[in-house]
C-alpha positions, 0 to 999 in steps of 0.5 A, a space after each residue: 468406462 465413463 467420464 466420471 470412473 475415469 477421473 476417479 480411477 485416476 485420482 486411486 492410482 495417483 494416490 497408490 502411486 505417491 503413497 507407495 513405496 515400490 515407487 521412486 520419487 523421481 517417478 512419483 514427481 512425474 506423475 503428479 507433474 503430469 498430472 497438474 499439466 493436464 489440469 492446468 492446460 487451459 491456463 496456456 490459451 489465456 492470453 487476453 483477460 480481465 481480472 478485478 479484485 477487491 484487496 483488503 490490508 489488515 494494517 492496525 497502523 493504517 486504521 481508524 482504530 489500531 485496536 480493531 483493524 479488521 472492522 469495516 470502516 477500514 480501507 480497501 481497494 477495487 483493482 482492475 486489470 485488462 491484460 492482452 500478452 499477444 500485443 503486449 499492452 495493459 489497462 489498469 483501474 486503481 480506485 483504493 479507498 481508506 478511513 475517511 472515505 480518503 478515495 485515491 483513484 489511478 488509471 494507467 496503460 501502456 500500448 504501442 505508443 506509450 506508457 500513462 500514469 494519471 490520477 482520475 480524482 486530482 487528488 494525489 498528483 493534480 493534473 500531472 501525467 507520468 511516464 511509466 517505465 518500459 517493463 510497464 507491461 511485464 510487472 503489471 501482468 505479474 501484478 495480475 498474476 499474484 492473485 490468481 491461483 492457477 497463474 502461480 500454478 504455472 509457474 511453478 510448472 514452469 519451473 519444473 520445464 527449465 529443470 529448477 530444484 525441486 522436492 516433493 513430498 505427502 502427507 501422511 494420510 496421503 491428502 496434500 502434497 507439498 513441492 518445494 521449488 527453488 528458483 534460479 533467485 534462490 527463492 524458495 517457494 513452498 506449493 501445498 496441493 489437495 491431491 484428489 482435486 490438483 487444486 492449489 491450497 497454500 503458496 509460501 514463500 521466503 521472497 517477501 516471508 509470506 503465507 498465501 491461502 486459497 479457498 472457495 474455488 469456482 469453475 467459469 467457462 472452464 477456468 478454475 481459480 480460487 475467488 478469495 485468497 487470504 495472506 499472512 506477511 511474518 505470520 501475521 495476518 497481513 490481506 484478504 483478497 477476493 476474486 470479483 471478476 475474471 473473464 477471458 476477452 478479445 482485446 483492450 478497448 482503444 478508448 481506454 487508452 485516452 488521457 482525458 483533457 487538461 492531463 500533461 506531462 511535466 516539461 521537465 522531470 525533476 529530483 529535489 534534494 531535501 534542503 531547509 527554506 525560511 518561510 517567516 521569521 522562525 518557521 522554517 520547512 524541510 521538504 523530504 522524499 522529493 517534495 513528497 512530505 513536509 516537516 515544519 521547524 519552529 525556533 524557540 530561542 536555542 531550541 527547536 519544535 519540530 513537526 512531521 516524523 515520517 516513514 524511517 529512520 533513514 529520512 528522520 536522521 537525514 533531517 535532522 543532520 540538515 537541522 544540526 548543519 543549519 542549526 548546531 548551537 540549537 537542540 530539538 526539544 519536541 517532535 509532534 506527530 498528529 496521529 498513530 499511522 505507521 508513515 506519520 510515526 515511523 521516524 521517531 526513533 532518531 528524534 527520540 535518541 537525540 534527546 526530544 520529548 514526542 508530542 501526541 494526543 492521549 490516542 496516538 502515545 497510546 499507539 506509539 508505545 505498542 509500535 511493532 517496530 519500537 519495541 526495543 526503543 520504547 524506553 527511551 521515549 518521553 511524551 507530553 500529551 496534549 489536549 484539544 485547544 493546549 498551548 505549548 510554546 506559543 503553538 495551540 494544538 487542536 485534538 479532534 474525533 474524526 473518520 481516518 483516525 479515532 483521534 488526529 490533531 493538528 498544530 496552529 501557529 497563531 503567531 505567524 497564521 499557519 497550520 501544520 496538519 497530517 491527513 486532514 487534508 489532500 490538496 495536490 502539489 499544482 493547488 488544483 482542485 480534486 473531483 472528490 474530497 473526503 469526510 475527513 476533510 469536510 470535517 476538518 474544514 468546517 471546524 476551522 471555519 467554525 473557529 474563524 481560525 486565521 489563516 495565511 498558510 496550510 501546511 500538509 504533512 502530504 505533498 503540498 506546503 502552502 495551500 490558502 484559505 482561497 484554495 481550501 474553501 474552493 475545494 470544499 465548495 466545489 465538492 458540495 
């Protein structure tokens, strides 16, 4: 008998022997296990390999247009990942990419010697190095593994050795079968396979509420895996991953594991607890998130205008007791976001029930009001919405068309010749200067050249609370 009527004969027996019902199902279950054992054998000799990616978020709150999230000028990511598990060592290529042409690109390794987090563009953390953890290797080769069919497959099989509960049934035209693991974390991970091929077609799981689809699957060098792979978080179609590259290797070059020159660590690691700073005669800055984001107070005699709501509930309700604390004969009367991304708006809430009036352009409230996760808080909220060049309590607010959002604005404190902006601008912590700048920020520093703008202070929403006119036009000079 030839190759071929073999593999066929086997496949009609298999589905005899799961359709039939002369058969228990602890027996059928150890066909099929055998059967998916066999298959998937070559999955156990890859021990070294490269795999890159292309992973593509369908966020509408991280879009330029909430409305179309899909469209192509939204972001993506290319991914990377050199593993060798013998040695136990990792290399890691990061490069994301988001409306705007905002590029944020990492490198990261862990060897023998050491475990390196570094930021290739400066755009995020500047010159700084950061230690990684000791389970470095272990999460990134679990990283990895989340997007190849057969490396999910295996744990599934892996399950199956240490005796976890599992459950099998088909369908009933005898085409798919499904194995319902749960693991020892009580997690259940729902497998769906194409009978005649073994080959993996759907992996839900209740870890993280998610649907995983595999499609297209290619044979290389005689490894099998599904090259694009789309996922679905709350039943929503939440990423579209596709398998660039995967290949089996020698080994990790030893050049990869060099930090370039000028990289250092930090002397000292340090946690900075949030706090309220006077930084002029009634402008005050409450860093938040370790110095991550930055929210700018202006008192207007008993009553304040506050600028940044980010990420939750939890950090807006912490700024706001150290606000009462600092302030308790004061009220907040308004509360300016810049533009409808979820970690620029999803604070609100608080400010909301504590009786402020949300500040936006006609864009952003239009996004606000069909948030996800203000759906039964909406009708608390009241706006003003500004238009470009509107003064409101002595602070003018500029509304501009730009790449990373359909609209983003940003506050001018003519008085006291400061700028509160969101993502108009991404200059690390340390002030040095990024190999790559954005249209985005193009855009935002030639129009404040254009308005002659008088400057003492630039204060990002992101990282950095005091970038200079010097500062800024270096960067925009350099990048040319």
């Amino acid at each position: 008998m030839n190759l071929a009527k073999l593999k066929t004969t086997i496949t009609l027996i298999m589905v005899f022997l799961i359709s039939s019902l002369s058969y228990s199902q602890k027996d059928v279950k150890s066909v099929f296990f055998n059967k998916l054992k066999n298959k998937y054998m070559f999955a156990n000799d890859i021990k070294k390999y490269t795999v890159t990616y292309k992973f593509k978020s369908v966020n509408p709150w991280q879009s330029y247009d909430y409305k179309k999230p899909e469209d192509k000028n939204n972001g993506y990511g290319i991914y990377t990942i050199e593993i060798d598990s013998d040695k136990k060592v990792y290399f890691t290529h990061d490069r994301s990419q988001f409306p705007g042409n905002f590029v944020f690109e990492f490198k990261h390794f862990k060897n023998n010697k050491k475990a390196i987090f570094y930021d290739v563009n400066g755009v995020i953390s500047g010159k700084k190095l950061r230690n990684l953890r000791k389970n470095a290797f272990e999460n990134e080769k679990k990283r990895a593994g989340e997007v190849l069919s057969f490396v999910k497959v295996e744990d599934l099989l892996s399950g199956h050795k240490r005796g976890d509960d599992i459950k099998m049934k088909v369908n009933n035209n005898n085409t798919l079968v499904t194995i319902i693991h749960t693991t020892n974390e009580k997690i259940i991970n729902t497998y769906t396979f194409d009978i005649k091929s073994l080959k993996l077609v759907t992996l839900k799981s209740t870890e993280d509420d998610s649907v995983v689809n595999y499609k297209n699957y290619v044979t290389e060098n005689g490894i099998e895996y599904a090259k694009d792979l789309t996922i679905y978080k709350s039943k929503k179609l939440n990423a579209k991953v596709s398998i660039e590259n995967f290949e089996k290797t020698i080994g990790i070059s030893d050049s990869k594991f060099a930090v370039p020159f000028g990289y250092k660590l930090p002397l000292t690691k340090q946690t900075i607890s949030s706090k309220i700073t006077q930084i002029t005669n009634n402008i005050y800055l409450i860093n938040t998130t370790n110095n991550s984001r930055f929210i700018l107070l202006k008192i207007i005699d008993d009553q304040i205008m506050v600028f940044g709501a980010p990420l939750s509930d939890k950090i807006s309700n912490k700024v706001i007791g150290l606000i009462e604390d600092k302030f308790p004969a004061k009220s907040i009367k308004y509360v300016f976001v810049s533009h409808p991304h979820n970690d620029h708006i999803g604070g609100l809430v608080p400010y909301v029930k504590n009786g402020a009036t949300v500040i936006a352009d006609d864009y952003t409230v239009e996004a606000i009001k069909i948030f996800p996760n203000f759906k039964e808080t909406i009708n608390l909220f009241r706006f003003k919405t500004i238009k470009n060049r509107q003064i409101i309590d002595g602070v003018r607010f500029y509304v501009l068309e730009n790449e990373h959002s359909l609209k983003q604005s940003f506050a001018y404190l003519s008085d006291e010749e400061i700028i509160y902006e969101g993502d108009f601008l991404e200059v690390p912590a340390d002030n040095s200067i990024p190999s790559h700048i954005s249209n985005v920020e193009k855009q935002f520093i030639e129009f404040v050249r254009e308005e002659r703008l008088k400057i003492k202070r630039i204060v990002q929403h992101h990282r950095n609370s005091n970038v200079t006119v010097d500062v800024m036009n270096k960067y925009y000079d350099m990048n040319l």
